[in-house]
C-alpha positions in Angstrom: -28.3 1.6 -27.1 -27.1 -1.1 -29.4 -25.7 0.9 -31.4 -23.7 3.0 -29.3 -22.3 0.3 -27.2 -21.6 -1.3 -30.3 -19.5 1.8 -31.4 -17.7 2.7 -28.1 -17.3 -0.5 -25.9 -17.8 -3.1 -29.0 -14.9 -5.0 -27.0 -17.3 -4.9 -23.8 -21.1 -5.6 -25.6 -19.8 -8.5 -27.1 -18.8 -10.3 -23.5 -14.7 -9.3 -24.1 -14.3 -12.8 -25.2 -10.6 -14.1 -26.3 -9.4 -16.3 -29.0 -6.4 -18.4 -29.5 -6.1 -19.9 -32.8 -9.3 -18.7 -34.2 -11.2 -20.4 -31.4 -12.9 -18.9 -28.9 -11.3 -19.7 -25.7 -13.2 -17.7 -23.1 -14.1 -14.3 -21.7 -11.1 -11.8 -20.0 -14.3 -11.0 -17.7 -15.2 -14.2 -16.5 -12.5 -16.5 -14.8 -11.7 -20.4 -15.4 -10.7 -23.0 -13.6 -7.0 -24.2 -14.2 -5.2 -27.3 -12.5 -2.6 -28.3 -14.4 1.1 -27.2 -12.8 2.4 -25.0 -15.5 -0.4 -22.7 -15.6 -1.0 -20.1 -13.0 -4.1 -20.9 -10.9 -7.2 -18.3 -10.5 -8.9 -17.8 -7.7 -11.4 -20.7 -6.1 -15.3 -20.3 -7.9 -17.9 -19.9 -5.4 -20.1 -21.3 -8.2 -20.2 -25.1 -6.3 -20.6 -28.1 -9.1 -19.7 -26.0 -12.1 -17.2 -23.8 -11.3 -17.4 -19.9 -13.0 -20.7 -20.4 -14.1 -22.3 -17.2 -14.6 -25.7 -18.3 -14.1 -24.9 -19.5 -10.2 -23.1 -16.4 -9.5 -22.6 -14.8 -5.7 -20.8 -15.7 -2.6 -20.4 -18.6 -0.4 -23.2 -17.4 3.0 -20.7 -19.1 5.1 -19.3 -16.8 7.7 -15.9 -16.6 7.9 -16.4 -18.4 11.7 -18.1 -21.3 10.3 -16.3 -24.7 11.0 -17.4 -25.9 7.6 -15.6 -22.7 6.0 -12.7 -23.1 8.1 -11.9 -26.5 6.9 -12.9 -25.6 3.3 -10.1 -22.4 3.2 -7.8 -25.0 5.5 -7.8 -27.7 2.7 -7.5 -24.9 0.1 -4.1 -23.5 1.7 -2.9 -27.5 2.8 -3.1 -27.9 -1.4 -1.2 -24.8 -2.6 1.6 -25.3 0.1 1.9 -29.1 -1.6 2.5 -27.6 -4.6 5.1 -24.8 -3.9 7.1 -26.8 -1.2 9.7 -24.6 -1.7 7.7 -21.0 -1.2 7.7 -20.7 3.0 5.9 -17.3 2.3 2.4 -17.1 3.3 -0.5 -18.3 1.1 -2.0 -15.2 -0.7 -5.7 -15.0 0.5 -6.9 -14.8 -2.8 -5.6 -18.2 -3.9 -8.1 -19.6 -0.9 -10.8 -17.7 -1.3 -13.5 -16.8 -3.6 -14.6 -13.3 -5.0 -18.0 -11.8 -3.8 -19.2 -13.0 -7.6 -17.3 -16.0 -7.2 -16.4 -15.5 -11.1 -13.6 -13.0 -10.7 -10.9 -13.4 -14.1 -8.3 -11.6 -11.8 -5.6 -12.7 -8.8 -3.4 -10.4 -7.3 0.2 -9.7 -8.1 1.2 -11.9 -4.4 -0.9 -14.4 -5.7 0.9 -14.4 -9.4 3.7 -14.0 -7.7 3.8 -16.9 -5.3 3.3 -19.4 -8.3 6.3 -18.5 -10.5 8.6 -20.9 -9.5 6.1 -23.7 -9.6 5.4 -23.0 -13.6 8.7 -22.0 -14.1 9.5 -25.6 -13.2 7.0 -27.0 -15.2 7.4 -24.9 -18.3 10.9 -26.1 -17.6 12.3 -22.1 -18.2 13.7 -19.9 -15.6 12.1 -17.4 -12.4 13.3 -14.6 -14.5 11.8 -15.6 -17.7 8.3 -15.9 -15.7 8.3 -12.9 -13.7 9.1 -10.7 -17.2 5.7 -12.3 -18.4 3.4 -11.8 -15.2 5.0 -8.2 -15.3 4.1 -7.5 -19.0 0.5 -9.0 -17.8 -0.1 -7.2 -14.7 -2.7 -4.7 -14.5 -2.8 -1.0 -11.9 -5.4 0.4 -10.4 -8.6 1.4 -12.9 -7.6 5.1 -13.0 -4.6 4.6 -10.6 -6.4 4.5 -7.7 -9.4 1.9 -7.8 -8.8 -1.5 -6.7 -5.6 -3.5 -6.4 -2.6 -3.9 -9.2 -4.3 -7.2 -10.7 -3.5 -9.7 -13.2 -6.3 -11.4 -15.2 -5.6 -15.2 -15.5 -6.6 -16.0 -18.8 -4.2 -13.8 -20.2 -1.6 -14.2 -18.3 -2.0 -18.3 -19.4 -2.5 -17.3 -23.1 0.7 -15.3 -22.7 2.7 -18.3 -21.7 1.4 -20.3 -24.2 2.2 -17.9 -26.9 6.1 -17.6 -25.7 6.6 -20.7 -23.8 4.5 -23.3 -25.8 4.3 -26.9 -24.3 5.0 -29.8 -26.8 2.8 -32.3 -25.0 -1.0 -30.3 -25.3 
């Protein structure tokens, strides 16, 4: 079985992991946490203390009437409206909520979208000059019908990095 996968989904078998500068950097199956402003943000971790880790994977067992939950996704979409005070559309649920895994790598083009201006801004660079990467990043349907059009994260971030690179990290 080795062998095979090794052959056909080498990629795959060896946990699709990413590099930048000969460094490996993470996995395009596995999201990461990102804060600072002139990255695009992935989706909340349901893993609690360390967020994405594998190991703690699965879904918050807080229905979506719980007080506590309500508060938590409340907080959630209070923060992203701080940080786009300009964006008046509504928060994309996917930048408030966390996968069934809790370790999804992907958000959805709405939630790529909503953040352009705010790393344009910080990657002092214009709308246009963002939107041109998230489109070269975004992802259709597996098949062109399975899922949502999706963009995976880490990329996307590595791809900014590549074309836009920030003197200061």
């Amino acid at each position: 079985m080795n062998a095979i996968g090794q052959t056909f989904f080498n990629q795959q078998v060896n946990g699709s992991l990413l590099q930048r500068d000969g460094k490996i950097i993470g996995s395009s199956l596995i999201g990461q946490a990102f804060e600072k402003p002139y990255y695009f943000w992935s989706r909340p971790s349901a893993t609690a203390e360390k967020p994405y880790n594998a190991t703690a994977s699965g879904g918050y067992n807080l229905a979506p009437s719980n007080p506590e939950w309500v508060k938590i996704v409340q907080e959630r979409i209070q923060k992203i409206k701080d940080s786009h005070p300009t964006n008046s559309s509504p928060v994309p649920y996917d930048l408030v909520t966390a996968s069934a895994s809790g370790l999804d790598p992907h958000i959805s083009l709405a939630a790529a979208q909503y953040q352009i201006t705010r790393v344009a801004q910080h990657r002092h660079t214009t709308v246009e000059t963002i939107k041109t990467l998230v489109d070269a990043q975004t992802e259709l349907p597996t098949w062109g019908f399975l899922g949502e059009t999706r963009v995976n994260v880490l990329k996307l971030n590595l791809a900014l990095d590549k074309s836009l690179p920030l003197s200061h990290e």
